[in-house]
VEXZA-791784 format. One record per residue: chain; x, z, y of N, C-alpha, C in turn. Coordinates in Angstrom, 3 decimals. Atoms other than C-alpha are relative to their C-alpha. Layout:
<recs>
chaine A; n_u X; n_w Z; n_v Y; ca_u X; ca_w Z; ca_v Y; c_u X; c_w Z; c_v Y .
...
</recs>
This chain:
<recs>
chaine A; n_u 0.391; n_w 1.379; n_v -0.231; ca_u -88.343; ca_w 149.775; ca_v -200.822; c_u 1.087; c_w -0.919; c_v -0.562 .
chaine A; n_u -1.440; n_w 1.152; n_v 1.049; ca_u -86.518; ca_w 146.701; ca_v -202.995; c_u 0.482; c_w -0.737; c_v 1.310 .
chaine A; n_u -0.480; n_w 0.697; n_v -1.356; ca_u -84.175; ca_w 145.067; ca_v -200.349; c_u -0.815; c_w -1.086; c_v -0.090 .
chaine A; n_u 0.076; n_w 1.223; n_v -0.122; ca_u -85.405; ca_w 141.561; ca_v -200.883; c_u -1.493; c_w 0.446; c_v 1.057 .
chaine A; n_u 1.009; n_w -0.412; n_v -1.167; ca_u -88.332; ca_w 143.139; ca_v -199.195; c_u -0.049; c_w 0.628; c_v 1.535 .
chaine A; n_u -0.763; n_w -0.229; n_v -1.365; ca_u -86.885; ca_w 144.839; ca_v -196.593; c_u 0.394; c_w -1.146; c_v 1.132 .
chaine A; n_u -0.271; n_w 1.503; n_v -0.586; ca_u -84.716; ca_w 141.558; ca_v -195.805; c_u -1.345; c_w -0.637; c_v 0.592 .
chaine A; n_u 0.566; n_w 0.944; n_v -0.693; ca_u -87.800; ca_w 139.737; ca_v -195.445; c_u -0.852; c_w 0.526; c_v 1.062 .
chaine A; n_u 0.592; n_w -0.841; n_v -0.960; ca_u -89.812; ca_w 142.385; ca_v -193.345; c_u 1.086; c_w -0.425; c_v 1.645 .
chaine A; n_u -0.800; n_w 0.265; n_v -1.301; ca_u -86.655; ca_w 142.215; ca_v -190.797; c_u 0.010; c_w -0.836; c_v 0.252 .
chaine A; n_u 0.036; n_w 2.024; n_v -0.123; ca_u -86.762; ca_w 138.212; ca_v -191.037; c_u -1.150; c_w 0.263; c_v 1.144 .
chaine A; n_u 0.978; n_w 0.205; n_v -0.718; ca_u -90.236; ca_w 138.433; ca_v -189.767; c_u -0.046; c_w 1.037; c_v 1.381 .
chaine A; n_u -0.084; n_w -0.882; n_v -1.359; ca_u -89.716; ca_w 141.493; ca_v -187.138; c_u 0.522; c_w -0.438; c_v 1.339 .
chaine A; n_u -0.950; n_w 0.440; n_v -0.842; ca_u -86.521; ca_w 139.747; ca_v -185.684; c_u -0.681; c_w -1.142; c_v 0.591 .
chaine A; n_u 0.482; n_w 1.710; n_v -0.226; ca_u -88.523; ca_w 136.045; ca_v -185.645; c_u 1.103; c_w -0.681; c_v 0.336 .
chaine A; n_u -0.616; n_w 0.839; n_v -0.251; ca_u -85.573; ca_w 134.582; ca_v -186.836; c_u -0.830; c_w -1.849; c_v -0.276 .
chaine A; n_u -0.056; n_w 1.186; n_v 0.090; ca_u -85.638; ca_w 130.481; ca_v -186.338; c_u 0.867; c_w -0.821; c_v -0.005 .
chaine A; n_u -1.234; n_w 1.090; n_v 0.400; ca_u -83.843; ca_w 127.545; ca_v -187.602; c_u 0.452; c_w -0.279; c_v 1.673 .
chaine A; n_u -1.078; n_w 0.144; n_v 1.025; ca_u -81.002; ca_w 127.065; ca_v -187.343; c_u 0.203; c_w 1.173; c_v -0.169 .
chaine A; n_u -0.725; n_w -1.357; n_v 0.169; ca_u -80.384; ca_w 130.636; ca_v -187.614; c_u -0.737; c_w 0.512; c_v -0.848 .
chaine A; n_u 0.234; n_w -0.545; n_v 0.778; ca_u -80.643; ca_w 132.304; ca_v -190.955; c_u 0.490; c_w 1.534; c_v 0.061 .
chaine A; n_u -0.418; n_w -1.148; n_v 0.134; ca_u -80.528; ca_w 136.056; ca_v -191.972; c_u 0.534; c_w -0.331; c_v -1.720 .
chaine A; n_u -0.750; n_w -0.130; n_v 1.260; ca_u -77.744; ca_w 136.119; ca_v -194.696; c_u 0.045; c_w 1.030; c_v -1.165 .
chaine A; n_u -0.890; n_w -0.774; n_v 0.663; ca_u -77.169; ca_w 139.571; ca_v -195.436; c_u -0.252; c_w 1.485; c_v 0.666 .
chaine A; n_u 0.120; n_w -1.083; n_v -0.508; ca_u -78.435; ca_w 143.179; ca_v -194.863; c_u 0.801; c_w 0.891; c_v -0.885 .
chaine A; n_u -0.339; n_w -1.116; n_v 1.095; ca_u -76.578; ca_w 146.287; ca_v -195.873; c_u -0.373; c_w 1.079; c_v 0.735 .
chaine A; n_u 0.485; n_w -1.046; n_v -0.408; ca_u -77.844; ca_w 149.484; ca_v -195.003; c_u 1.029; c_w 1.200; c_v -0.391 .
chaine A; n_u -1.105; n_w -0.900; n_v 0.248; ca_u -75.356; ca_w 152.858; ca_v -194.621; c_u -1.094; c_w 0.892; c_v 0.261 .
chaine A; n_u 0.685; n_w -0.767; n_v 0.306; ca_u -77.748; ca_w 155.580; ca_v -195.180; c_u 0.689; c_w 1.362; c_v 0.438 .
chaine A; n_u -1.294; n_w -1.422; n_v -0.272; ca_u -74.609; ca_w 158.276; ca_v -194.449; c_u -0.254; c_w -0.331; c_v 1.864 .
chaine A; n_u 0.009; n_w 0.166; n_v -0.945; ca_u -74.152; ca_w 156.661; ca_v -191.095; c_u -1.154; c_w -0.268; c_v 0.678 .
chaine A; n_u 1.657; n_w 0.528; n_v -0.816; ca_u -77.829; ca_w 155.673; ca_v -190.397; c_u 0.419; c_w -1.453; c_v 1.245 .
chaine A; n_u -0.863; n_w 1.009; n_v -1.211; ca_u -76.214; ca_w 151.974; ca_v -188.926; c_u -1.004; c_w -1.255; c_v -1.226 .
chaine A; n_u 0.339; n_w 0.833; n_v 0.778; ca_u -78.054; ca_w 149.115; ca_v -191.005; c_u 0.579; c_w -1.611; c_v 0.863 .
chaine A; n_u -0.417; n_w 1.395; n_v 0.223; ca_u -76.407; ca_w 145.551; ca_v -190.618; c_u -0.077; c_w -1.105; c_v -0.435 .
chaine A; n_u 0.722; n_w 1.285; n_v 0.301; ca_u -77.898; ca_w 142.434; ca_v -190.208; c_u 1.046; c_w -1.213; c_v -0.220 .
chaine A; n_u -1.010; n_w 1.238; n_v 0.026; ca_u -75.468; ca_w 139.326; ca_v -190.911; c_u -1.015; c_w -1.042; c_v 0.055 .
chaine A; n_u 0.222; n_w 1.459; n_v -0.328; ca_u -76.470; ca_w 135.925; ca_v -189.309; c_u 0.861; c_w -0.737; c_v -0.228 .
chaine A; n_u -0.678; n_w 0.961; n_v -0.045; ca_u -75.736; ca_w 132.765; ca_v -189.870; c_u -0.569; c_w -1.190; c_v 0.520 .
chaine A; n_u 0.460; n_w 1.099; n_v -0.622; ca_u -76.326; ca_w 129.209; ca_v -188.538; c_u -0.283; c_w -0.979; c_v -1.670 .
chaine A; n_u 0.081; n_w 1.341; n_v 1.089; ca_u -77.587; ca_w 125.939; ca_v -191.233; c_u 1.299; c_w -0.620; c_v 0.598 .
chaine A; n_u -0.981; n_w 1.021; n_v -0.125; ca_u -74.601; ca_w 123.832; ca_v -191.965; c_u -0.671; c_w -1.664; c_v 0.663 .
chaine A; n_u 0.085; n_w 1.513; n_v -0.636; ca_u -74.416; ca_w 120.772; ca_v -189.650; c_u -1.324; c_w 0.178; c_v 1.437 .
chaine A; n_u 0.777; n_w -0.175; n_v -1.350; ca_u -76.379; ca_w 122.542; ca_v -186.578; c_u 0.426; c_w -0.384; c_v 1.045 .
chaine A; n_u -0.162; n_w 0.351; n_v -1.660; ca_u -76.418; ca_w 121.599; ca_v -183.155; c_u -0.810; c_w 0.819; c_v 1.013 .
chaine A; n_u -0.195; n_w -0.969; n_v -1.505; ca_u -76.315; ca_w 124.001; ca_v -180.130; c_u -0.359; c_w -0.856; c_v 1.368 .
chaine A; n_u -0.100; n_w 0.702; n_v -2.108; ca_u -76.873; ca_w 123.137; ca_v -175.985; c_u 1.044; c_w 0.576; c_v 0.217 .
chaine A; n_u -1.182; n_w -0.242; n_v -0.653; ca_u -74.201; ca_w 123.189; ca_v -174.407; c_u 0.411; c_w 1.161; c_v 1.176 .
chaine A; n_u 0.649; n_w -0.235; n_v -1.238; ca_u -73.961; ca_w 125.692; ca_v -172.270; c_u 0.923; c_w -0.150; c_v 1.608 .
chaine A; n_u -0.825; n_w 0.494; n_v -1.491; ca_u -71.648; ca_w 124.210; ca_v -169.596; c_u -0.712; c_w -1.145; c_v -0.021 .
chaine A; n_u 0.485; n_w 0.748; n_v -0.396; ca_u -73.141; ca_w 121.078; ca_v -169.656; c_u -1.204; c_w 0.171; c_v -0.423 .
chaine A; n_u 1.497; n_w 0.479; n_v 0.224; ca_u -76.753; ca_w 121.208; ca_v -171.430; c_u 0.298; c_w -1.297; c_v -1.214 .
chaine A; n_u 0.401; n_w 1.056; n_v 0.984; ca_u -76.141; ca_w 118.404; ca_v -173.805; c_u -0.013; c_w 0.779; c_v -1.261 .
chaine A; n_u 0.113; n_w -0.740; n_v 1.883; ca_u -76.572; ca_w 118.951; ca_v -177.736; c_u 1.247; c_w -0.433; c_v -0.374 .
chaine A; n_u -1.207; n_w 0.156; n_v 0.293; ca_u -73.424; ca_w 119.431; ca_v -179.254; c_u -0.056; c_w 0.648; c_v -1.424 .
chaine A; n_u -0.351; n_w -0.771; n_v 1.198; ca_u -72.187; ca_w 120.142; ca_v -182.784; c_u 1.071; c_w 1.345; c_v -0.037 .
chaine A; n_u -0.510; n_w -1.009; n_v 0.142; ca_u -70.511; ca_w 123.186; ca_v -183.775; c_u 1.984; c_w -0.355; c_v -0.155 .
chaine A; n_u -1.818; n_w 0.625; n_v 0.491; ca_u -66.292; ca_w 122.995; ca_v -183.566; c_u 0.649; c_w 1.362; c_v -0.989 .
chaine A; n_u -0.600; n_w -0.941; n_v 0.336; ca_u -65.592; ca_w 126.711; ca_v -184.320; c_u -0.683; c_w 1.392; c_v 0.580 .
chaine A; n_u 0.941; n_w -1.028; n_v -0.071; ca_u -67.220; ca_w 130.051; ca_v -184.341; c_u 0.888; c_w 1.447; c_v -0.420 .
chaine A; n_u -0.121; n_w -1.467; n_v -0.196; ca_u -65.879; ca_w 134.108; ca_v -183.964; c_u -1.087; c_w 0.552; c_v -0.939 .
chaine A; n_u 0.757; n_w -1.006; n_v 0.335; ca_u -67.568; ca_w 136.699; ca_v -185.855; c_u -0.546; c_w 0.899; c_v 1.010 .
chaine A; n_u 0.317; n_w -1.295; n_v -1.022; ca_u -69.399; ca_w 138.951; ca_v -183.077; c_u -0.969; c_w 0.715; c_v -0.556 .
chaine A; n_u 0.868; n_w -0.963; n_v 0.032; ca_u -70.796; ca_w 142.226; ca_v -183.401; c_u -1.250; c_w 0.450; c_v 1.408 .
chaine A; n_u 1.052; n_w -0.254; n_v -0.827; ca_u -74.119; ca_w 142.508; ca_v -181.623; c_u -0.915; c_w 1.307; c_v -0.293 .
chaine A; n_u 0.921; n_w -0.954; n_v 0.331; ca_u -75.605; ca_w 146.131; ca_v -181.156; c_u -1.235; c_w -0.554; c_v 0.704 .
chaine A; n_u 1.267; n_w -0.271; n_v -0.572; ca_u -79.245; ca_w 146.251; ca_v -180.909; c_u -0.780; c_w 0.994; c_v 0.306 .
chaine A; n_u 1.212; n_w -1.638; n_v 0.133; ca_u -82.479; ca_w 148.315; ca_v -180.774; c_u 0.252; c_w 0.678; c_v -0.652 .
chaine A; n_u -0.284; n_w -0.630; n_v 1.262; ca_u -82.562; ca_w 151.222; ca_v -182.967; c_u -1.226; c_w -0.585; c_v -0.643 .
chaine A; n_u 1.254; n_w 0.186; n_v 1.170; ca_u -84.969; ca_w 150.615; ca_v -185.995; c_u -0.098; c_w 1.328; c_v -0.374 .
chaine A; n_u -0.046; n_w -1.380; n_v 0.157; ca_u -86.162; ca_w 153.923; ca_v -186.213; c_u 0.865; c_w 1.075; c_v 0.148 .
chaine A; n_u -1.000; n_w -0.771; n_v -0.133; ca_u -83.653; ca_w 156.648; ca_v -186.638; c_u 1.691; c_w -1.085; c_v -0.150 .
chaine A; n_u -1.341; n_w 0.545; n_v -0.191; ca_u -81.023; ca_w 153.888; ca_v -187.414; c_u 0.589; c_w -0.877; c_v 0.908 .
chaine A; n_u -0.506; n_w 1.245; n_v -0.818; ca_u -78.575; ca_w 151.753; ca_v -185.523; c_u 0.070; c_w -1.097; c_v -0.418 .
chaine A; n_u -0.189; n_w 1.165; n_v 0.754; ca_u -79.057; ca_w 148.351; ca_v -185.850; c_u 0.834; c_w -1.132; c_v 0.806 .
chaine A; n_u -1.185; n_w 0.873; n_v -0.497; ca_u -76.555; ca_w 145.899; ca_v -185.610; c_u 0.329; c_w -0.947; c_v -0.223 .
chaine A; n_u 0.046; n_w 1.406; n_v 0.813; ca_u -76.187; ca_w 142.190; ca_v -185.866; c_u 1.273; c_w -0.652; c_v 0.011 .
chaine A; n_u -0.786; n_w 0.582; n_v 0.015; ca_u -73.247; ca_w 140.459; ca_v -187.063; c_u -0.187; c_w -1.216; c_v -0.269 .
chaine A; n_u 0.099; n_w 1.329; n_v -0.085; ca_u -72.903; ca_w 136.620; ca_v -186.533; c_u 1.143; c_w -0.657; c_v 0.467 .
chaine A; n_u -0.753; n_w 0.821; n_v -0.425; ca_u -70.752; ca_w 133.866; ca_v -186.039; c_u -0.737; c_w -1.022; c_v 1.345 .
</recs>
């Protein structure tokens, strides 16, 4: 399967929505671990979650989020 197809298969599986884009799959075929990279649109706004208001973004971590498996592999989402 051509990635760009893949990519968009997982787009639609995950139901990502703005602001949150899928950047970036790579698939390890040795390890059976496939890796999703998220990202946010520049100039998004979040809730707060101590207060609830809408707030812009100041600064963002890379976290690794395991998920479901997708068949035999592990899938795993990395995001800021």
């Amino acid at each position: 399967m051509e990635i760009e197809k893949f990519t968009e298969a997982i787009s639609v599986i995950l139901a990502f929505e703005q602001p949150w884009l899928l950047t970036k799959i790579e698939v390890q075929p040795k390890n059976k671990v496939v890796d999703v990279y998220i990202d946010y649109a520049k100039g998004s706004k979040f809730c707060c979650s101590q207060c609830g208001d809408i707030c812009s973004v100041h600064d963002s971590v890379i976290r690794l989020i395991r998920h479901l498996d997708l068949l035999e592999y592990q899938l795993a989402f990395k995001s800021r």
